[in-house]
C-alpha positions in Angstrom: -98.5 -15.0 -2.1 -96.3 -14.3 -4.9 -92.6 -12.5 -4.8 -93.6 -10.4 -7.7 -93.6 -6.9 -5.6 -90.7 -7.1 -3.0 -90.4 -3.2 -2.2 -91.7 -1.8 1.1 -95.8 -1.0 1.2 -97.1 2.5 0.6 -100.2 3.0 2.3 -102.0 6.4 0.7 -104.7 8.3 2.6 -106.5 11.2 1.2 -108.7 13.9 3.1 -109.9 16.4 0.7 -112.7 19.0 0.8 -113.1 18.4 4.8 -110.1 17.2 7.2 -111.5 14.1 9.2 -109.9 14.4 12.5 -110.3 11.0 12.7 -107.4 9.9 10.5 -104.9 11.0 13.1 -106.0 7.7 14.6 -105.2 6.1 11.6 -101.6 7.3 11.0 -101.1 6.7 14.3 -101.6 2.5 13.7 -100.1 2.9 10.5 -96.7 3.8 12.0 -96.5 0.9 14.4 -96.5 -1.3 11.4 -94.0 1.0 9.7 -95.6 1.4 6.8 -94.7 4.3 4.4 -97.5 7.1 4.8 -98.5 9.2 2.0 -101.5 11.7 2.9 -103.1 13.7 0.5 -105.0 16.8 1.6 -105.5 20.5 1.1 -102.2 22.6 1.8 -104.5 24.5 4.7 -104.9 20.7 6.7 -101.1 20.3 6.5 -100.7 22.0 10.3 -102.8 19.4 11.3 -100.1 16.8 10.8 -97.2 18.6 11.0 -96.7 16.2 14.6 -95.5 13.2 12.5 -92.6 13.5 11.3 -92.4 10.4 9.2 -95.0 10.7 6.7 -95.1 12.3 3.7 -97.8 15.5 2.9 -98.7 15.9 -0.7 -100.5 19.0 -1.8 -103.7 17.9 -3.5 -104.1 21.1 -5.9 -100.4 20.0 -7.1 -102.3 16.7 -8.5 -104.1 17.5 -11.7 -106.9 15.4 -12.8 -110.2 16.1 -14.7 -112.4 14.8 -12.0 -113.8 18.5 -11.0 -115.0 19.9 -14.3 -116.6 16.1 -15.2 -118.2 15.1 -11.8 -121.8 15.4 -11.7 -122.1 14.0 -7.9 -123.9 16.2 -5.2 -120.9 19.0 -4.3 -123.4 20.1 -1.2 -124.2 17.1 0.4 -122.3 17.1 4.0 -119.9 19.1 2.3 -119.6 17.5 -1.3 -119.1 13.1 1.1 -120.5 12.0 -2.3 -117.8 14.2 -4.9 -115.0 13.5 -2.8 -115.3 9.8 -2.0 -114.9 9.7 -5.8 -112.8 12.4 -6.2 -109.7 10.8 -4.3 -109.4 7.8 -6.7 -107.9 9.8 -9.5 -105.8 12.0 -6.6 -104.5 8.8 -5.8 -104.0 7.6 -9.4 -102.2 11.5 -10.1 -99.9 10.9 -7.5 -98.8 7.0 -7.5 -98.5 8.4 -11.5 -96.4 11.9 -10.5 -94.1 9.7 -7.8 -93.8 6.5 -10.0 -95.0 4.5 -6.7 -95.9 1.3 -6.6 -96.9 -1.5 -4.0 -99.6 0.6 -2.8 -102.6 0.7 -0.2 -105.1 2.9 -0.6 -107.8 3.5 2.6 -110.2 4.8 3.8 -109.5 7.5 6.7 -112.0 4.9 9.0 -110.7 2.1 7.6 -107.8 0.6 10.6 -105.4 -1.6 9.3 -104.4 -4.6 11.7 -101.8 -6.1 9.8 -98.1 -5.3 8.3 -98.4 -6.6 5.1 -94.4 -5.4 4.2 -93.9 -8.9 4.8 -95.6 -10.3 2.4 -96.1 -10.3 -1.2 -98.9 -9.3 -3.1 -99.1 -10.7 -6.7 -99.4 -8.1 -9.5 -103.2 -7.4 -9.4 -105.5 -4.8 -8.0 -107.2 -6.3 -4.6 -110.4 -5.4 -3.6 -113.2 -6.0 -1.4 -116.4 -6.8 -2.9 -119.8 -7.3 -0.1 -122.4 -7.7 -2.8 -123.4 -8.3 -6.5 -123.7 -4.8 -7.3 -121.0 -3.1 -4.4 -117.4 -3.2 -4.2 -116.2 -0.6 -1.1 -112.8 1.0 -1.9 -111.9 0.7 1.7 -109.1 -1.2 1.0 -107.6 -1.2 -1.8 -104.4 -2.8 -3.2 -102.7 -1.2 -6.1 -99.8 -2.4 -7.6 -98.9 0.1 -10.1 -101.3 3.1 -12.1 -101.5 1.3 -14.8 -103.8 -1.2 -13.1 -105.9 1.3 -12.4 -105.9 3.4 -15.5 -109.2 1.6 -17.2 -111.0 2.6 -14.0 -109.8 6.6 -14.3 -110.6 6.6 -17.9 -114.2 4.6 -18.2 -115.7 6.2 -15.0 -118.6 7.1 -14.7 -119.4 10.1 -13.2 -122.7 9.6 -12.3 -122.5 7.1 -9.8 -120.9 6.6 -6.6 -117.3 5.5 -5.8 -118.8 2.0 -5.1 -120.7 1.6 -8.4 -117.7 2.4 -10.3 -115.3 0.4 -8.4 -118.1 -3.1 -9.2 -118.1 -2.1 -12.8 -114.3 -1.8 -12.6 -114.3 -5.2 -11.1 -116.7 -7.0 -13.7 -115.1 -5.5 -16.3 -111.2 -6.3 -15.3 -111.3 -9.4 -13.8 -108.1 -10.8 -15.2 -106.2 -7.9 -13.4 -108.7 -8.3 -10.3 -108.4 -10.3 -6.7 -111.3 -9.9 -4.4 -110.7 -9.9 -0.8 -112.4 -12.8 1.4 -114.8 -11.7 3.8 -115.6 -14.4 4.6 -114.2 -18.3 5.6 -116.6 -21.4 4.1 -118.1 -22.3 7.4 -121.2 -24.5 8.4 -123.1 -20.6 8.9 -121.9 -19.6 5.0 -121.7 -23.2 3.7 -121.0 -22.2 -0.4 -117.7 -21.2 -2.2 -117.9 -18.0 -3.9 -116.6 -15.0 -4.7 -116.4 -13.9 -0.7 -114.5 -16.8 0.0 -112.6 -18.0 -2.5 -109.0 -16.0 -1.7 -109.4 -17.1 1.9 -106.7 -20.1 1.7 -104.1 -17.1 -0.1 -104.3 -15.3 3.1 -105.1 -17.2 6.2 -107.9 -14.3 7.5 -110.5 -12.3 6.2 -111.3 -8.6 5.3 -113.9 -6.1 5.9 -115.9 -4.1 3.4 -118.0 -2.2 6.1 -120.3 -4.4 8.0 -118.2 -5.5 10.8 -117.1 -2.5 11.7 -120.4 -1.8 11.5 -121.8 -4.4 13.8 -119.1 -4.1 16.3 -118.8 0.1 16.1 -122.2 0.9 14.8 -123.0 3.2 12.1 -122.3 6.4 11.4 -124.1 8.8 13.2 -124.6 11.5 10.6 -127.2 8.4 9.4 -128.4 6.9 12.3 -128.8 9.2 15.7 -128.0 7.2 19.3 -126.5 3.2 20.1 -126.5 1.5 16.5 -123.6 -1.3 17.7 -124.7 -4.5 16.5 -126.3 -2.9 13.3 -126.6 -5.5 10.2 -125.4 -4.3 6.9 -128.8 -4.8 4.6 -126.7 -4.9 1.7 -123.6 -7.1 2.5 -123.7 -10.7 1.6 -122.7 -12.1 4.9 -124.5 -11.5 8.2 -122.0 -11.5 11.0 -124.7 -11.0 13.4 -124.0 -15.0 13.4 -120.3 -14.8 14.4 -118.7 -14.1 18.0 -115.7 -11.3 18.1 -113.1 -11.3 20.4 -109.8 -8.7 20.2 -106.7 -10.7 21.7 -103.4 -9.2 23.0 -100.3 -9.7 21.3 -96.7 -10.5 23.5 -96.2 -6.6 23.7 -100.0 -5.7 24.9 -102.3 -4.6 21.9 -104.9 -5.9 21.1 -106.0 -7.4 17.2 -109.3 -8.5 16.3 -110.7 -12.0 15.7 -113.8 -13.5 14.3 -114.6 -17.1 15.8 -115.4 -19.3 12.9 -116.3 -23.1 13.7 -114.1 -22.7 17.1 -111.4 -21.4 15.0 -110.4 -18.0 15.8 -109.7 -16.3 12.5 -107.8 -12.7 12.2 -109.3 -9.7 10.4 -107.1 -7.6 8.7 -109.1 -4.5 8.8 -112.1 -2.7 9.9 -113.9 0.3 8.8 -115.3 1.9 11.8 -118.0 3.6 9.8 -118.9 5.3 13.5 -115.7 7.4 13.0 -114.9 6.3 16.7 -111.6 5.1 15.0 -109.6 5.7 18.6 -112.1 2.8 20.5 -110.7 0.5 18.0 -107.2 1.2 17.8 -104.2 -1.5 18.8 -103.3 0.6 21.6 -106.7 0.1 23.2 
């Protein structure tokens, strides 16, 4: 990858509305890779975190966006999922604005990152993970500088989802846009395309939501009881045609792989949509 971007990685996590315990997990993996940790949330959830002591806590009502007065996403549903998914883009653009950060990652709270990408380099672009034709899922998402990202905070739309806008985002910016490969060219997923095509820049693949999925199951505010092994409907590859293994590294933790024509190939990240993020941590 390029040596455009040479500064160590921000990763920037944001739990507003409702803390999800389960991000705990998350910082927890984080630090072993010694990334910096920015984490967003209401000044009420800071107590929650107040055990690390190497991450930063940013107040979200000192982050002043428009998003509120112009969202017209469901505010009730399991405590306003829908507002707030979208509602943490523009925190995240406020504050990467505020700070003058760059070299960003932005993720999910059940999104586990496997990799410590401060030793690479990513080029100047945003990179994203598309699954479908109509879905890109801001799980992971690479963000260079706000100005990428401005065209997204200023043309959303406030109807739709965070997934919608990100695709539209996507389609629209292309030139300033890398998708993520989910996928290697393999005798199972014989064509190039856009779920592919980046998979020589990085030597593994990504995960948009349906291996977590498969491997973790779903979450079970949708689906009540044992969903492991559930296949995404929506997400251009089925992995239900791959094999999984996690494999130790020299010091005893454990990364996952996805078998691909014998090859055992690493995946950089999984969103445990389950929220059973602690199952799938390095330490287990």
């Amino acid at each position: 990858m390029s040596d455009n971007i040479t500064n160590k990685v921000n990763v920037i996590l944001v739990s507003v509305g409702v803390f999800q315990e389960y991000i705990i997990e998350n910082i927890k993996q984080l630090l072993y890779f010694n990334y910096n940790i920015i984490v967003i949330t209401d000044k009420i959830y800071f107590d929650k975190l107040n055990n690390f002591k190497n991450i930063k806590l940013i107040d979200s009502n000192n982050l002043n966006t428009n998003f509120e007065s112009n969202s017209k996403l469901d505010k009730k549903f399991r405590n306003g999922f829908w507002h707030n998914t979208s509602k943490r883009l523009f925190l995240v653009y406020e504050c990467m604005k505020l700070y003058n950060l760059e070299n960003c990652i932005h993720l999910e709270n059940d999104v586990l990152l496997y990799y410590d990408f401060n030793k690479d380099n990513f080029n100047n672009k945003i990179y994203l993970t598309n699954d479908a034709e109509n879905r890109c899922i801001p799980g992971f998402i690479y963000i260079p500088n706000y100005n990428l990202i401005t065209n997204l905070i200023t043309n959303y739309n406030y109807s739709k989802n965070d997934m919608a806008n990100m695709n539209i985002f996507y389609n629209n910016n292309k030139d300033i846009c890398i998708t993520l490969p989910i996928i290697k060219q393999n005798k199972n997923y014989a064509i190039k395309d856009n779920y592919n095509e980046n998979y020589n820049m990085f030597k593994g693949i990504f995960d948009g939501a349906a291996i977590g999925q498969y491997l973790g199951g779903v979450d079970p505010n949708n689906i009540k009881g044992n969903t492991i092994g559930f296949i995404n409907e929506t997400c251009i590859v089925k992995y239900n045609n791959y094999k999984f293994e996690f494999i130790k590294n020299k010091e005893g933790y454990s990364f996952p792989y996805i078998i691909i024509d014998d090859e055992k190939i690493p995946i950089f990240n999984l969103h445990i949509h389950s929220k059973n993020l602690k199952k799938f941590t390095i330490f287990k």
